[in-house]
C-alpha positions as CSV (number, residue, x, y, z in Angstrom):
1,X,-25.5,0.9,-49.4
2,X,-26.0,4.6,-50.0
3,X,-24.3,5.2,-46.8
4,X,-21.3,2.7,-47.1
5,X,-20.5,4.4,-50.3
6,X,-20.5,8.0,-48.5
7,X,-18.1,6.9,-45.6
8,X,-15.8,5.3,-47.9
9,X,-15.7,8.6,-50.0
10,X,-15.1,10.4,-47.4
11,X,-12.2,8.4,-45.6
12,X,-10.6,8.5,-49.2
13,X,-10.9,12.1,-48.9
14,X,-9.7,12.4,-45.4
15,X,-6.5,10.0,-46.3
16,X,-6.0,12.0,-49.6
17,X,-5.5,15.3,-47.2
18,X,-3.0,13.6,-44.7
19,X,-1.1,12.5,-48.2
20,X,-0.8,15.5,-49.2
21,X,0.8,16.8,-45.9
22,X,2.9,13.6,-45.9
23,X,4.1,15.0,-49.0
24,X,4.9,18.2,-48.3
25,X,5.8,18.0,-45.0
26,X,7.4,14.5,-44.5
27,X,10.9,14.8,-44.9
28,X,11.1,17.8,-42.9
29,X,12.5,17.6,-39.7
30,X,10.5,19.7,-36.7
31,X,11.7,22.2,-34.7
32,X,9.9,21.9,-31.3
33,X,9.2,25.2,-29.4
34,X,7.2,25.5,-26.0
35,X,4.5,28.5,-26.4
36,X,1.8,29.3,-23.7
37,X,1.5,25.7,-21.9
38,X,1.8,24.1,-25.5
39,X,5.1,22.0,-27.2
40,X,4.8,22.9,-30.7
41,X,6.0,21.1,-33.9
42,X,7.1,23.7,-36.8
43,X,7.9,21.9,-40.6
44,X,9.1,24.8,-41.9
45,X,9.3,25.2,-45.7
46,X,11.7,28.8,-46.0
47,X,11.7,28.6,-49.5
48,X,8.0,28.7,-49.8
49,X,7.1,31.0,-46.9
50,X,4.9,29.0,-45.3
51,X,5.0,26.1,-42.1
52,X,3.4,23.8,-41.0
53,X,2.4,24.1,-36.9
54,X,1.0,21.5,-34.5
55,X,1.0,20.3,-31.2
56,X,3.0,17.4,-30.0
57,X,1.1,14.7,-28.9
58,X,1.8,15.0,-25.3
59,X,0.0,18.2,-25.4
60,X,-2.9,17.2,-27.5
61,X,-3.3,14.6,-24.1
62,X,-2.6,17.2,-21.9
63,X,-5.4,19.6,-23.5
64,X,-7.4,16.4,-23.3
65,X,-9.6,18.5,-25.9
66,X,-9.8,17.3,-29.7
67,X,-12.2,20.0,-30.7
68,X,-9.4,22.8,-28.8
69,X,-7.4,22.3,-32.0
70,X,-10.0,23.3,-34.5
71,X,-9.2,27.4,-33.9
72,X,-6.6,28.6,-36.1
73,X,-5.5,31.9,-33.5
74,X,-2.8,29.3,-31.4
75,X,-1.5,28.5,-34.2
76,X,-0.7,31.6,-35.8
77,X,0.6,33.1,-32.5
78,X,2.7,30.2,-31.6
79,X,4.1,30.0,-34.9
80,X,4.6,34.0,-35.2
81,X,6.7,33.4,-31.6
82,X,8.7,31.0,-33.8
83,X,9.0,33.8,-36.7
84,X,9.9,36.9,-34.5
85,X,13.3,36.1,-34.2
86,X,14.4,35.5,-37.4
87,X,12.5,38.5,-38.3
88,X,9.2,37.4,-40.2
89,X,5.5,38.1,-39.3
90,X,3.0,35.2,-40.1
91,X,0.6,36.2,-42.9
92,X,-2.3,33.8,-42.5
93,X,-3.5,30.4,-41.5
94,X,-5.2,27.7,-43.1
95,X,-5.9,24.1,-41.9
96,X,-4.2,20.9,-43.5
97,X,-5.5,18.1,-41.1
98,X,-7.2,18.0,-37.3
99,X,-5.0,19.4,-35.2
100,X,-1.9,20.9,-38.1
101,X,-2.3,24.0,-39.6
102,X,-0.2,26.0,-42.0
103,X,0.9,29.1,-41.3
104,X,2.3,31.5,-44.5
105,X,4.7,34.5,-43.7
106,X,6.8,37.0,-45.0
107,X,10.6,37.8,-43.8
């Protein structure tokens, strides 16, 4: 029983988190951008200085990796590739959910 309760718990945690990013995030409409060997998904928030970054789902398959998407560094690269042309430099990282990260910045 102990156990029942705990998984439920944490699914409602887990669906609390991707909420939250649906909430933020969901009405914003991605800018794709190829970096390394990876198609990338920025959700950019200007206002805010901060984006959200994750891989397309064709690349998540073509890493064939789930774990690969746990380290923050692709991420912040990728997304200060995205930055450098409009002239802003990625501050730091944080993840939101498996495999999306949000990356703050400064212009």
């Amino acid at each position: 029983m102990r156990r029942l309760f705990a998984s439920a718990l944490v699914l409602s945690l887990a669906a609390c988190g991707a909420g939250g990013v649906i909430a933020d995030y969901g009405s914003i409409r991605p800018v794709t951008l190829v970096h390394g060997d990876v198609d990338w998904k920025f959700y950019d928030r200007p206002q805010e200085g901060r984006v959200m970054v994750a891989p397309t789902v064709a690349s998540v398959r073509q890493v064939n990796n789930w774990g690969a998407w746990d380290n923050p560094a692709p991420f912040q690269s990728a997304a200060q590739a995205w930055l450098a042309p409009r002239g802003c430099t990625a501050t730091g990282v944080q993840p939101l959910i498996k495999g999306q990260m949000e990356v703050t910045y400064t212009c």
